[in-house]
C-alpha positions, -999 to +999 in steps of 0.1 A: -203-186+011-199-152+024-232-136+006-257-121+023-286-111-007-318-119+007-356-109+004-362-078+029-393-063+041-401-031+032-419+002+036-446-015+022-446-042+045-458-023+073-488-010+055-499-045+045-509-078+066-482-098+047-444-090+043-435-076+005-401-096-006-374-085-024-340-093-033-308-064-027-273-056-028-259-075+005-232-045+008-266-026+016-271-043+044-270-029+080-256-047+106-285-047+134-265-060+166-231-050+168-232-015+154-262-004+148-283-004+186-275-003+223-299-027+229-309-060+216-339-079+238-360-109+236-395-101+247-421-125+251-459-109+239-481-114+271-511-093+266-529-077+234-550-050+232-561-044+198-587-016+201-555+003+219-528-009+194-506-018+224-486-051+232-475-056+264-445-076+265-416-092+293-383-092+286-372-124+279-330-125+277-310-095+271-286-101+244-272-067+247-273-035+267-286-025+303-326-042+301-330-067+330-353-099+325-388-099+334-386-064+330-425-050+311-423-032+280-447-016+263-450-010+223-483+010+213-486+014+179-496+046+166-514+064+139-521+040+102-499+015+125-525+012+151-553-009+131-524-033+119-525-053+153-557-060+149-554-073+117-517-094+124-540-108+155-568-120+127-539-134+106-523-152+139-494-136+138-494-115+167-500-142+192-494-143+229-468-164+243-447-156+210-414-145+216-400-118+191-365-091+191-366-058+197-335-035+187-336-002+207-315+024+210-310+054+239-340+075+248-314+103+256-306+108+221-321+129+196-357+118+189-353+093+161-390+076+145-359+048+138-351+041+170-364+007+177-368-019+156-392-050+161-392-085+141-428-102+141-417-121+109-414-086+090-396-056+107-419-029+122-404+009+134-405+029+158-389+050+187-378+054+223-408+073+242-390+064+278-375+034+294-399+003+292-421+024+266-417+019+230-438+035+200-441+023+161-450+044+133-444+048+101-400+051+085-398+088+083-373+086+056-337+068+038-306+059+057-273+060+042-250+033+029-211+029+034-211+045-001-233+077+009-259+061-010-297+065+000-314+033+010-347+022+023-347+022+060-351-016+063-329-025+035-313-057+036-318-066+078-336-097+077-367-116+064-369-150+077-384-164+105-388-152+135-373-178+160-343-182+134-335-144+139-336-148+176-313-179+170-290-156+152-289-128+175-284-151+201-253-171+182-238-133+171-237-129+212-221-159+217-199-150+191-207-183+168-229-170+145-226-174+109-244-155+078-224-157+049-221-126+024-205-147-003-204-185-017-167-194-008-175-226-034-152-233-061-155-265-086-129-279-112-135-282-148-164-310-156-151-346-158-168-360-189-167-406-176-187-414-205-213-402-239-243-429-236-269-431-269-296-424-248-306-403-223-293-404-187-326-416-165-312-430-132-274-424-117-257-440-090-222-433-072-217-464-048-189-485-037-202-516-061-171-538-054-163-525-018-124-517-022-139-481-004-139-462-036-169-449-046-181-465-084-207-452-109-241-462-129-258-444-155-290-456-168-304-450-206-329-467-223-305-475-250-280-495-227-272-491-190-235-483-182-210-493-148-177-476-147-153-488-117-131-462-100-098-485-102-075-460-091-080-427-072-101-407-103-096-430-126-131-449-140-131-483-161-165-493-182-167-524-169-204-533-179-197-565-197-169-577-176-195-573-148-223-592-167-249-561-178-268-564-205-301-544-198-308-507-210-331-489-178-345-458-165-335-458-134-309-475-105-306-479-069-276-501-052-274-516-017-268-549+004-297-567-007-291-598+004-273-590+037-241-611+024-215-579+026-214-576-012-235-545-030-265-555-054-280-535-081-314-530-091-317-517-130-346-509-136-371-537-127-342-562-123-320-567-090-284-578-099-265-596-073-231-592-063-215-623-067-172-630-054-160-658-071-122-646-076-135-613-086-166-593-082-196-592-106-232-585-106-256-618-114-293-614-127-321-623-101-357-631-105-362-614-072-387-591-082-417-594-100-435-566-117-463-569-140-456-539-160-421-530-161-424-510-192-444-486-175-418-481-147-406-446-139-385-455-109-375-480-089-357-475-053-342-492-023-360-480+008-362-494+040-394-501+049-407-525+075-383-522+101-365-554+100-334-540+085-338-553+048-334-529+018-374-529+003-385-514-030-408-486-043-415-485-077-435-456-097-453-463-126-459-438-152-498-435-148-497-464-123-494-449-090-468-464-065-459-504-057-441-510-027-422-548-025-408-563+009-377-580+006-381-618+022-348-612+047-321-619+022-323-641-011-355-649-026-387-634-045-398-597-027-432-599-016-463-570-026-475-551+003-509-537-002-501-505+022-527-477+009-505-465-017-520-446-049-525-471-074-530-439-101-510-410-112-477-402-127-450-385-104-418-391-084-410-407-046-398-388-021-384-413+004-373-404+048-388-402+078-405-374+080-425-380+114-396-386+129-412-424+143-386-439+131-405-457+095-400-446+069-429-421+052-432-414+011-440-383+001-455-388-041-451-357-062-482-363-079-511-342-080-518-322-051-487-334-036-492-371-014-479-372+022-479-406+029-469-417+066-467-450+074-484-465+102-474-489+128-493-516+109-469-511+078-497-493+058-497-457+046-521-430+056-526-397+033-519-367+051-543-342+048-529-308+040-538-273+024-503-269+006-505-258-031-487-279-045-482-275-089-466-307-106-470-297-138-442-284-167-444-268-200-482-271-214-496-285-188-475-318-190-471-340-153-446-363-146-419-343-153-409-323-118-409-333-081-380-353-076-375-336-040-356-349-013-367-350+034-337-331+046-331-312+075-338-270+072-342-250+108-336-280+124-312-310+133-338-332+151-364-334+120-364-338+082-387-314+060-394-316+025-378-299+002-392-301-032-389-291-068-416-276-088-414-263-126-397-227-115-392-230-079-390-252-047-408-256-016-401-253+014-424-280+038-415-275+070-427-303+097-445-286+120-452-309+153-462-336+125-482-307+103-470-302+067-464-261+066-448-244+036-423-219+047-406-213+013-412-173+019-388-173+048-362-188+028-353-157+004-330-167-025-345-199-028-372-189-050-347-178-078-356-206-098-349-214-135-371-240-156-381-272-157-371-279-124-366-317-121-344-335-093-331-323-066-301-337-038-286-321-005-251-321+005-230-298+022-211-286-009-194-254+002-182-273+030-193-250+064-214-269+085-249-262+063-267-285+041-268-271+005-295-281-022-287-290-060-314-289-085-311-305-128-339-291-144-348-310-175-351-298-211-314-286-211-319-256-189-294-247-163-290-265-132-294-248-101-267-245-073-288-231-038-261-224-006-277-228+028-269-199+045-281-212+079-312-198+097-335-208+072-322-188+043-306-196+008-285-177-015-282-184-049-241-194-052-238-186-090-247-149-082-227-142-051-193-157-056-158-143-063-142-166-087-162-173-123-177-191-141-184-212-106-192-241-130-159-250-156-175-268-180-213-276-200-225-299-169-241-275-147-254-253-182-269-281-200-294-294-172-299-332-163-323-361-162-302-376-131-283-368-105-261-384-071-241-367-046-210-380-028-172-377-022-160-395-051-125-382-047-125-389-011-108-355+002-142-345+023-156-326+000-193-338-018-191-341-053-216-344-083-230-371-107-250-358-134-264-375-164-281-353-190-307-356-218-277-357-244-264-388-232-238-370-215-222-381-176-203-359-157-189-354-126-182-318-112-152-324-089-159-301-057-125-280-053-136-258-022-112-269+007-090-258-019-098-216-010-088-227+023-056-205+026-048-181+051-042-147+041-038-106+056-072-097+039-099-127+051-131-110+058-149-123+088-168-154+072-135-165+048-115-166+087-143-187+101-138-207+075-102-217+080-112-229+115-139-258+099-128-292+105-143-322+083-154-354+093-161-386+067-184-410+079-187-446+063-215-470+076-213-505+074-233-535+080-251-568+072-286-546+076-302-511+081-277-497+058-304-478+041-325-456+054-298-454+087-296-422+100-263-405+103-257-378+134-232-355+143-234-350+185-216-324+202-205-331+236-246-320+249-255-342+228-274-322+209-269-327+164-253-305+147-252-321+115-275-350+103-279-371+066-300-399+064-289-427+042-309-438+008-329-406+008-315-395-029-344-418-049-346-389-068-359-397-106-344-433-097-310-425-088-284-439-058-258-415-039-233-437-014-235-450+022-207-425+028-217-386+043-194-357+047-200-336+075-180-301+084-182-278+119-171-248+125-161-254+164-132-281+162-136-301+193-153-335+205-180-349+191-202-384+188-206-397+154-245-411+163-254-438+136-292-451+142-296-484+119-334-485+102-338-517+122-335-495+154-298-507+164-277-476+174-234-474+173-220-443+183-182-433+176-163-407+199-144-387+172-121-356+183-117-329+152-092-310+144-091-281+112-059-296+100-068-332+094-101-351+080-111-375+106-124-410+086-146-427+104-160-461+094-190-476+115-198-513+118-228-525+135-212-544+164-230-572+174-244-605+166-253-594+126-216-585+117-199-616+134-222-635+109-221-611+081 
């Protein structure tokens, strides 16, 4: 966790109308606020005049050093810079009202063309003409590392977003910021449960028989497996005691039926839990699909508000099927909701409007954004994104398994999704599907045959961290959030390895769930593979958790996180609830929604892990998807895990 490689604008940059990205050396990298300048502002761009080359600007906040608010600066850009405001005005990104930094130093010092430095989402330099007067030209030159080493003047500072920079800067003054150099991540060697004859299609870790440990599925066309976690670590095949007999490609567990006991849907088939001295699983005739050979996934989602898990199936050349559950027992129902009734891709499953239903987003294609309307039907969101769903020789069907998860920002879920080398980065944008995956540097170090992809905190520091099997036995990819809208890749930047102890992570995957098997706070994963192969990859992070004389600033912000479980119970609007962690403004600072892992027809538990970095009170924030909200007051602490377990609270639980 404490890396800092990223992509950096350079020389180039400044000559161009788009920023030139490259990855470094993070021990190249200058620090811009506490060393480096006198002065850090905020200005806010008032007027442009392009024919002049001049901005004139307000300051905004002073972060550092003797500016006052409201005070007018002017930056003229001069010589080949000039003709580039014209041309970042024609590109909108020089707009006014936007607010950008500006790093300044001391106009009494020795004339310096690297004086100032601006951010307009790529860095531009300059100098000091006089107080309130500002000039950018061209980098007259290298700086020097810590080694004596030359480097190119705007090595390593930044190349993200602009707000998220001002975010930073602003968190560095208040002394909370975080920006890792490293990934302080550490797993134990692979835990091999089980070799299946087939390949691994769909995955599940869920609390099947609800003594509160968390069980496992894996799905093969050759014969599906369920292996019960009887004791701590310890996993039983107990497929035939339970009553399985079906081989599938895919999974997905939840309360079904609303009776407090977990149901299982293999394949095209929901198996319901049954009690009758023990627990077991008993074949249904709740759903019926016409063409079950075709299925490529089937998943619990939440659909029409009432509180009852629904289904979406995908069909290999069949488009998408979406089946409302009755309000317990019985047959589901088809809804005819505008879904595509052609192609061959993967469901994306969240609410990504933030309306509170629950959207699709179908890899497939050009990519379908499919937002559901307040009738219950879906709409296809128009959008320009370039979406590619194709692998090898032009094969589809076979990448996209992305998951709505929460990037820049607590209060909304964006999209991240896999696509044969990379991922993007969809950022919502007041409602408007944007691709952002330039800002988000590391993240584009893909591999191949990117397939499925899950987010959990996993190096366990308050950021949401992506996990990606790619099919065709190619390594799996680990990507650490490294907050402000930029990824690392953790297998390059991390002290102890191999990071990965074992084939798992090497050998890629056809499925994948995330969750705290092991209960100790930390998410752990499920991964089922080509070869027939499952593993779980134990997360043994908390255990670098140690003080020490020689901690560098990130590894002592570390000891100070404190960890909060969070269980969520109830008769209804279990899936697709969405999980909050408030501090005492009330304002998120962590957030996992429940039953968004569909992934190639996978299940991850009702159970989140959440980590801060400021100890202290907060509101565990639990929104039901039939609109019911429960909120817990919880006060954490860095030596102890606080365990929380949320029940609805009224009228459904006393008859649940």
């Amino acid at each position: 966790m404490k890396c800092k490689r990223i992509f950096i604008c350079g020389l180039a940059a400044l000559l161009s109308t788009g920023a030139v990205q490259a990855v470094i050396n993070p021990a190249l990298q200058p620090d811009v606020y506490f060393t480096k300048y006198d002065n850090v502002l905020v200005l806010r761009l008032d007027e442009i005049d392009a024919d002049a080359g001049v901005l004139s600007c307000a300051v905004v906040e002073v972060l550092k050093g003797a500016y006052q608010p409201q005070e007018s600066i002017e930056i003229t850009f001069a010589g080949v810079m000039k003709s580039q405001v014209a041309e970042r005005v024609s590109a909108g990104v020089f707009e006014v009202g936007k607010a950008f930094p500006v790093f300044a130093g001391k106009p009494s010092r020795r004339k310096s063309k690297r004086q100032v430095r601006m951010y307009f989402d790529e860095f531009f330099v300059g100098e000091v003409l006089e107080p309130g007067r500002l000039q950018i030209g061209v980098s007259d030159g290298s700086e020097k590392d810590s080694e004596g080493r030359a480097v190119n003047t705007l090595a390593g500072i930044y190349c993200g977003m602009t707000g998220e920079l001002i975010q930073m800067l602003k968190d560095m003054a208040a002394g909370s910021d975080y920006y890792p150099r490293k990934a302080y991540v550490k797993f134990k060697p692979d835990m091999l449960i089980s070799q299946l004859q087939g390949s691994v299609e769909g995955a599940a870790m869920f609390d099947l028989n609800g003594d509160g440990m968390e069980d496992l599925v894996a799905c093969s066309p050759m014969g599906d497996r369920v292996f019960l976690q009887v004791e701590p670590m310890q996993f039983s095949d107990a497929t035939e005691k339970l009553g399985i007999t079906s081989a599938s490609v895919s999974c997905s567990a939840a309360d079904v039926d609303c009776d407090g006991l977990a149901d299982l849907m293999l394949g095209s088939t929901i198996y319901r839990g049954v009690f009758d001295q023990t627990y077991r699983l008993e074949k249904t005739d709740w759903l019926n699909v016409e063409n079950a050979a075709a299925l490529k996934s089937a998943s619990f989602v939440e659909l029409n508000g009432d509180g009852f898990p629904d289904v979406v199936i995908s069909y290999e050349g069949g488009g998408l099927q979406a089946l409302l559950n009755p309000g317990g027992a019985g047959e589901f129902a088809a809804l005819s909701a505008g879904l595509p009734d052609t192609g061959n891709g993967y469901i994306v499953a969240g609410d990504w409007n933030g309306d509170a239903r629950t959207d699709l987003f179908y890899s497939e294609g050009r990519g379908h954004f499919l937002v559901q309307d307040e009738n219950g039907g879906f709409q296809s969101l128009e959008h320009d994104i370039d979406f590619s769903f194709r692998t090898g020789v032009d094969e589809v069907g076979k990448t996209g398994a992305g998951i709505f998860m929460p990037t820049y920002r607590q209060d909304r879920m964006d999209l991240v999704v896999p696509i044969e080398k990379d991922w993007l980065i969809i950022e919502n944008r007041d409602g408007v599907p944007t691709d952002t995956t330039r800002y988000g540097n590391e993240i584009s170090e893909g591999s191949d045959y990117h397939l499925a992809t899950v987010y959990a905190d996993l190096n366990v520091d308050g950021y949401m961290d992506i996990y990606t099997v790619c099919d065709q036995r190619k390594e799996n990819r680990y990507i650490i959030n490294r907050g402000y809208g930029s990824y690392m890749h953790a297998k390059v930047h991390v002290d102890e390895k191999p990071l990965f102890k074992g084939p798992a992570h090497g050998s890629g995957g056809r499925s994948l769930a995330v969750g705290d098997v092991n209960d100790d706070g930390a998410p752990d994963l499920l991964i089922g593979n080509e070869s027939g192969q499952v593993f779980l990859i134990i997360n043994d992070t908390l255990s670098m958790r140690v003080e020490g004389e020689l901690l560098t600033k990130d590894e002592q912000r570390l000891l100070h996180v404190a960890l909060c479980s969070v269980r969520v119970l109830g008769p209804k609007g279990v899936v697709g609830a969405k999980v909050r962690l408030l501090d005492e403004s009330g304002n998120a600072v962590c957030r996992k929604d429940l039953g968004g892992n569909t992934a190639t027809g996978c299940s991850s538990p009702d159970t989140v892990c959440f980590a801060v970095r400021r100890p202290g009170k907060y509101t565990v924030n639990v929104e039901y998807a039939d609109g019911h909200v429960r909120n817990e007051d919880v006060e954490l602490i860095q030596t102890e895990r606080a365990s929380i377990v949320v029940e609805r609270g009224d009228a459904d639980d006393a008859a649940w």
